[in-house]
C-alpha positions as CSV (number, residue, x, y, z in Angstrom):
1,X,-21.6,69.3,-26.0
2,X,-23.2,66.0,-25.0
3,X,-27.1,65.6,-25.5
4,X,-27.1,64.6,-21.7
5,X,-25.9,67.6,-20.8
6,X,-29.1,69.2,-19.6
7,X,-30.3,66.2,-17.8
8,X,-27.2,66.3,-15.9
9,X,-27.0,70.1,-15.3
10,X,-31.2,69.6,-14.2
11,X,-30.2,66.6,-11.6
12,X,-26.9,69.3,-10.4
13,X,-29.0,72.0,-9.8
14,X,-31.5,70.0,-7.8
15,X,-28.6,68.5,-5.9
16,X,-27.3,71.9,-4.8
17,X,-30.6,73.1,-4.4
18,X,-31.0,70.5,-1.4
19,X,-27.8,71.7,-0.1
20,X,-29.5,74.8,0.1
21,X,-32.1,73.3,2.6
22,X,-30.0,71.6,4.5
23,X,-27.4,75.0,5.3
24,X,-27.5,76.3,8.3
25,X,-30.0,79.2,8.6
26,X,-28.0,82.7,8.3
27,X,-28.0,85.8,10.7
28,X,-29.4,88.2,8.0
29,X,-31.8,87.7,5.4
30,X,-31.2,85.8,2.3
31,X,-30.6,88.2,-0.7
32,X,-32.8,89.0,-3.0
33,X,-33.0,86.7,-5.9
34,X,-33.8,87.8,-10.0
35,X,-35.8,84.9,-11.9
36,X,-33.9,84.8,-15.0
37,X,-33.9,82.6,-18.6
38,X,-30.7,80.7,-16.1
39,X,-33.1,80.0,-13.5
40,X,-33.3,81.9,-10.2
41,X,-30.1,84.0,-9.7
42,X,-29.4,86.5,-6.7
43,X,-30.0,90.0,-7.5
44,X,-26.4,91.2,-7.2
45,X,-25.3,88.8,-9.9
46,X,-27.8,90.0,-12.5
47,X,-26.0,93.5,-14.7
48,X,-28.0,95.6,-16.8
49,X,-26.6,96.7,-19.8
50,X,-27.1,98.9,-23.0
51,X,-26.3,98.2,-26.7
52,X,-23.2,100.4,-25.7
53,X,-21.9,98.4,-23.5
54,X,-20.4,95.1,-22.2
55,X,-19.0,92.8,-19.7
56,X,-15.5,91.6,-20.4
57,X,-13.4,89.3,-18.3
58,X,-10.0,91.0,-18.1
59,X,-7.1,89.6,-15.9
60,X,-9.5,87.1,-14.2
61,X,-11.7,89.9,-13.2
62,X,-15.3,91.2,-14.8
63,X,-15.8,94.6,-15.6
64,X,-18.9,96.6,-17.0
65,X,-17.3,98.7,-20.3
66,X,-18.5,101.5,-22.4
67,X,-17.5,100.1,-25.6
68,X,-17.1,103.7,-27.5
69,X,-14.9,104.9,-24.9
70,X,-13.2,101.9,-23.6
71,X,-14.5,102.8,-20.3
72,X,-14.7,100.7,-17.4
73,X,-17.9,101.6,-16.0
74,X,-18.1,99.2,-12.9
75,X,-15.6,96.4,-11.4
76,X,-18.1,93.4,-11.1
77,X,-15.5,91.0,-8.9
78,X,-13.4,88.0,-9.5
79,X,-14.9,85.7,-12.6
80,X,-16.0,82.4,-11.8
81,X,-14.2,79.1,-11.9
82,X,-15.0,76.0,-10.9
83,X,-16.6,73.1,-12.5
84,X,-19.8,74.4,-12.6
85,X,-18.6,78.0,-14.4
86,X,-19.0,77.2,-17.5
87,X,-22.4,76.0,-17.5
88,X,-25.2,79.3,-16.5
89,X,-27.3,76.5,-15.3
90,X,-25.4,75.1,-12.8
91,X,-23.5,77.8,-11.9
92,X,-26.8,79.7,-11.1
93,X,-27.5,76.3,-8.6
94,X,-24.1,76.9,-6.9
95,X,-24.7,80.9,-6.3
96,X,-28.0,79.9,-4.9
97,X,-26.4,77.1,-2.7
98,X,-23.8,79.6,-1.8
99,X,-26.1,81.9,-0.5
100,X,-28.5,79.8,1.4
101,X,-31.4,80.3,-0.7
102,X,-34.0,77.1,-0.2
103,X,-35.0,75.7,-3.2
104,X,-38.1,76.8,-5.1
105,X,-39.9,75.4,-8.2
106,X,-38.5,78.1,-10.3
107,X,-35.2,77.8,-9.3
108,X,-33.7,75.0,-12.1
109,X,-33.9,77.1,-15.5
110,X,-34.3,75.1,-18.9
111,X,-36.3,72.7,-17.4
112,X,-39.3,73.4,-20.6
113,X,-39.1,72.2,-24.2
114,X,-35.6,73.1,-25.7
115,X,-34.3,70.9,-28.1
116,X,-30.9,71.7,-29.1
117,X,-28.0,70.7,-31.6
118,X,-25.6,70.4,-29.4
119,X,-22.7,69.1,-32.0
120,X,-22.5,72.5,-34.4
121,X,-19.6,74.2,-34.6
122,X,-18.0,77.4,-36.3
123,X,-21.0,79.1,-36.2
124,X,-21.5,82.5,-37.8
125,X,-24.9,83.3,-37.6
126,X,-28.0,81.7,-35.9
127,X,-31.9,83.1,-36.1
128,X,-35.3,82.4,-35.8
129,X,-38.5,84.2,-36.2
130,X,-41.7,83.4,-34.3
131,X,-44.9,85.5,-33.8
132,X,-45.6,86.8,-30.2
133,X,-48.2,84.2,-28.9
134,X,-51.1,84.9,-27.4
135,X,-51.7,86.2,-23.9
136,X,-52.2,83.2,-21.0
137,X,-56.1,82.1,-20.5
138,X,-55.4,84.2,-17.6
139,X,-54.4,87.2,-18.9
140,X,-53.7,89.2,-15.5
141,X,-50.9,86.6,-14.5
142,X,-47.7,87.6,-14.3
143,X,-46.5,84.1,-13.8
144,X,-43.2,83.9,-15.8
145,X,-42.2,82.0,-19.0
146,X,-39.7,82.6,-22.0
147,X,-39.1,82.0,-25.5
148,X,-35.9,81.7,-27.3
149,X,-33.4,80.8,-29.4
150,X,-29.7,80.6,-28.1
151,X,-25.8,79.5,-29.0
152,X,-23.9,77.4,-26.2
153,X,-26.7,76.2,-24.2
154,X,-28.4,79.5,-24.0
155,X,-25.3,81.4,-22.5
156,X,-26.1,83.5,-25.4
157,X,-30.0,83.9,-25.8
158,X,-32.6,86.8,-27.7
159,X,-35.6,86.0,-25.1
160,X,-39.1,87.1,-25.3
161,X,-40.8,86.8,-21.8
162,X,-43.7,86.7,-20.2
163,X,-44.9,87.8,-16.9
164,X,-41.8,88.3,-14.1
165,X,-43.8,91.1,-12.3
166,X,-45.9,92.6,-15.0
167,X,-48.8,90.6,-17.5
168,X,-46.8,92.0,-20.7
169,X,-44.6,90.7,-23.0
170,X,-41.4,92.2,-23.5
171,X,-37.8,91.2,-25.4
172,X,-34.5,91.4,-24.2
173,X,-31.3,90.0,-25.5
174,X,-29.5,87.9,-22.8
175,X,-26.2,86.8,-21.9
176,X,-23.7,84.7,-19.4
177,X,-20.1,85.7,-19.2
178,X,-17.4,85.1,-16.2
179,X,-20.1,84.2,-13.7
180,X,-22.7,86.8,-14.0
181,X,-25.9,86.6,-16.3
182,X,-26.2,90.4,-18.2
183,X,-29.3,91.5,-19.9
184,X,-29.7,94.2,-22.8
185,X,-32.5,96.9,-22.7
186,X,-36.0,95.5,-22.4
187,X,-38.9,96.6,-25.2
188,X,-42.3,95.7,-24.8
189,X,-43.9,93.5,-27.9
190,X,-47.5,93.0,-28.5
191,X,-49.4,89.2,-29.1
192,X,-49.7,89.1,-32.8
193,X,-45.9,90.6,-33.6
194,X,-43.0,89.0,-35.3
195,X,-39.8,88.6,-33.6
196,X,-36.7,87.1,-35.6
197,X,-33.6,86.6,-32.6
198,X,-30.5,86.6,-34.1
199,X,-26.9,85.8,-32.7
200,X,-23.6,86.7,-35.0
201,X,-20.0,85.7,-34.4
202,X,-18.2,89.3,-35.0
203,X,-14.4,88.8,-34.5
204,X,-11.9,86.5,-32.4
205,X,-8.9,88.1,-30.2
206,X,-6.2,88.1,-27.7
207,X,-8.8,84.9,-26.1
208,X,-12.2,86.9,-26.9
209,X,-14.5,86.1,-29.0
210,X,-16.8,88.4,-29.6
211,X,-20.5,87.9,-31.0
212,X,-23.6,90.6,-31.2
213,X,-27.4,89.6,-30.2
214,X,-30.4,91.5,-31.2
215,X,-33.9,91.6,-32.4
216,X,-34.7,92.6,-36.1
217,X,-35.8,96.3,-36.0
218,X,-35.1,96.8,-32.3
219,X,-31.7,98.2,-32.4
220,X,-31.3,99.0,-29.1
221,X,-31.9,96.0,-27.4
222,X,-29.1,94.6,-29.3
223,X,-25.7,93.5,-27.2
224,X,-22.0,93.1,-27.8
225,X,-21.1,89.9,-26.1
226,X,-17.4,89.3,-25.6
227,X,-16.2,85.7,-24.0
228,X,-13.1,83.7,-23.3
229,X,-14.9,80.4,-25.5
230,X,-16.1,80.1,-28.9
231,X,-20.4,79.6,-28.6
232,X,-21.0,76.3,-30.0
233,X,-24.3,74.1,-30.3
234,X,-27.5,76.0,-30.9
235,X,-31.0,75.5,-29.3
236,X,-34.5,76.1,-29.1
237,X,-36.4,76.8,-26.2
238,X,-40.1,77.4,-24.5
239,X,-38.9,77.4,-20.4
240,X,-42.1,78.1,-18.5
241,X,-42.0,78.4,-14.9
242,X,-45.9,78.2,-14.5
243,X,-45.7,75.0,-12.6
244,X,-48.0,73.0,-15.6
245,X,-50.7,75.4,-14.8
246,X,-52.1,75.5,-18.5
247,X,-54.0,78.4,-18.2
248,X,-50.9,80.7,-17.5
249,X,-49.1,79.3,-20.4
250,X,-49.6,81.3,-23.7
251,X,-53.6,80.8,-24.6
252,X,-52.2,78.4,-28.2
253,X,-51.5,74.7,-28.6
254,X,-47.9,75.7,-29.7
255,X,-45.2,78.4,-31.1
256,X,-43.9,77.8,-34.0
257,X,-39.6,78.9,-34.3
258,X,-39.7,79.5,-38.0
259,X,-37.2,80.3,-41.0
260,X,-34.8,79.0,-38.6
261,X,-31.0,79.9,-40.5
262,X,-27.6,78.4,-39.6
263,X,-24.5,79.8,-41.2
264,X,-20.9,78.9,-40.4
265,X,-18.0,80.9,-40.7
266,X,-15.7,81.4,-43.7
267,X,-13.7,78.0,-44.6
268,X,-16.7,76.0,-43.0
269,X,-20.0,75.3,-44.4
270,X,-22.8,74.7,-42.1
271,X,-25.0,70.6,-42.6
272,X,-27.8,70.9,-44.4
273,X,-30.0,69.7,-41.4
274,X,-30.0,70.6,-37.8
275,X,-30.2,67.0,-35.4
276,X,-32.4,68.1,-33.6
277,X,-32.4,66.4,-29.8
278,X,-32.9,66.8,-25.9
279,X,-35.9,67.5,-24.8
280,X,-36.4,67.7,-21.2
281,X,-39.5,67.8,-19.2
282,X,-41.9,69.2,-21.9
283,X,-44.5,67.3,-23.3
284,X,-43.6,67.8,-26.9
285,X,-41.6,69.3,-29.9
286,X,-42.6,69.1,-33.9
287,X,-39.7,69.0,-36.0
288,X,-41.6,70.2,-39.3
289,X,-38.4,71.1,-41.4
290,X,-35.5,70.2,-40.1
291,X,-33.5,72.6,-42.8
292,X,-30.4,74.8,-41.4
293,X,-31.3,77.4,-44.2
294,X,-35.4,77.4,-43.6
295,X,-36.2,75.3,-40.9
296,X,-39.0,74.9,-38.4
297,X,-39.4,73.7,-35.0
298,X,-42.5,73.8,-32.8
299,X,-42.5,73.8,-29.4
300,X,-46.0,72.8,-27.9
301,X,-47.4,74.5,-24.4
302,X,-49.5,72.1,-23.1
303,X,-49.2,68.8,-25.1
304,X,-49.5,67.9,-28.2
């Protein structure tokens, strides 16, 4: 994946986002939109799952599925295609777009401090550990940010959030697959607590490949992820949505993503450093150890 990608998924969405504005206003009211680690994304597209279950795309359709029983729990429509299906980001723009929604400041997604790798490939395994940060200067805000580590440009992402209704912190392992954007169960952390996010390749099949996210000693947030692509390219990020209002950004110059590992699957062996590249808007990122077996990248709030 080019390093430009994110710049040019950023300058889509905003493009589509003025489309918005300038559709015709509808009969009925707009629908009611979820803020997600994709951006903003209407409610109807956002699916709530357990770590039992899973969204599939199966003869061009998505379907909810109890993975014990084979179950099809719920017929979720026709999966996306298009140009912009592949990417959450600007697919998230062009369901906005779609649906007349005017464009908001929150509405982009990864537009923080997420430097990625987007050139790793054969991927196994991917975690990091960080410590829950502190609460916001203002701690009653429940203006929204998240933290996380991800494969394929975050379509697979453990995320520890911030705000979105409630002035708590809480994890939840997160995921893009034929068009809609599926979250695991959420579990609320404390400031002070160590999170390690971890995403493993499981098995390849019949076009699926199948990879499991969770949180270390939170078994079930953990989710079985099963796409028609291989995940490649891994990524850090901090993707506030607190408008550079410092003081409902985590109350700490930075978060450090820690003991960062990168494995690769059998017959491949994984560099020995991560090239780490692409910020976006953020004012700054500290490579400290750019290791794939114990590195560290910090990701700085407000500055460095």
């Amino acid at each position: 994946m080019p390093t430009t990608f994110r710049i040019a998924a950023l300058i889509a969405a905003a493009s589509l986002g003025a489309a918005a504005l300038a559709a015709p206003a509808s009969a009925h009211a707009p629908e009611k939109t979820v803020l997600t680690p994709y951006g903003r994304v209407p409610q109807s597209d956002v699916v709530q799952v357990d770590n039992h279950q899973s969204l599939e795309v199966v003869d061009g359709q998505v379907e909810k599925v109890d993975l014990r029983s084979r179950t099809v729990l719920a017929r979720l429509g026709a999966a996306a295609t298009g140009p912009a299906s592949a990417d959450p980001y600007r697919h998230a723009a062009s369901l906005r777009a779609r649906a007349g929604i005017a464009a908001r400041t929150d509405d982009a997604g990864l537009g923080g401090n997420c430097p990625a790798d987007w050139g790793q490939k054969n991927i196994q395994s991917f975690s990091t550990t960080w410590t829950v940060p502190p609460k916001p200067a203002d701690s009653t805000s429940t203006t929204t940010y998240f933290i996380w580590n991800g494969l394929a440009g975050g379509a697979l992402q453990p995320v520890l959030q911030w705000g979105n209704g409630t002035a708590a912190y809480q994890i939840a392992n997160w995921y893009y697959v034929g068009g809609k954007y599926a979250h695991g169960t959420y579990l609320s952390v404390a400031p002070g607590a160590s999170l390690t996010g971890r995403i493993d390749y499981v098995s390849q099949g019949n076009g699926t490949y199948t990879y499991k996210e969770s949180f270390a000693g939170h078994p079930s947030a953990d989710v079985t992820v099963n796409r028609t692509s291989v995940a490649d390219g891994v990524i850090e990020c901090f993707e506030p949505y607190t408008d550079g209002d410092a003081s409902k950004n985590p109350d700490a110059p930075d978060v450090a993503m820690k003991n960062i590992d990168l494995t690769d699957q059998p017959g491949h062996t994984a560099p020995p450093t991560i090239a780490w590249t692409g910020d976006s808007s953020a004012a700054g990122t500290k490579v400290v150890n750019g290791s794939s077996s114990n590195g560290e990248v910090d990701l700085y709030f407000n500055g460095m």
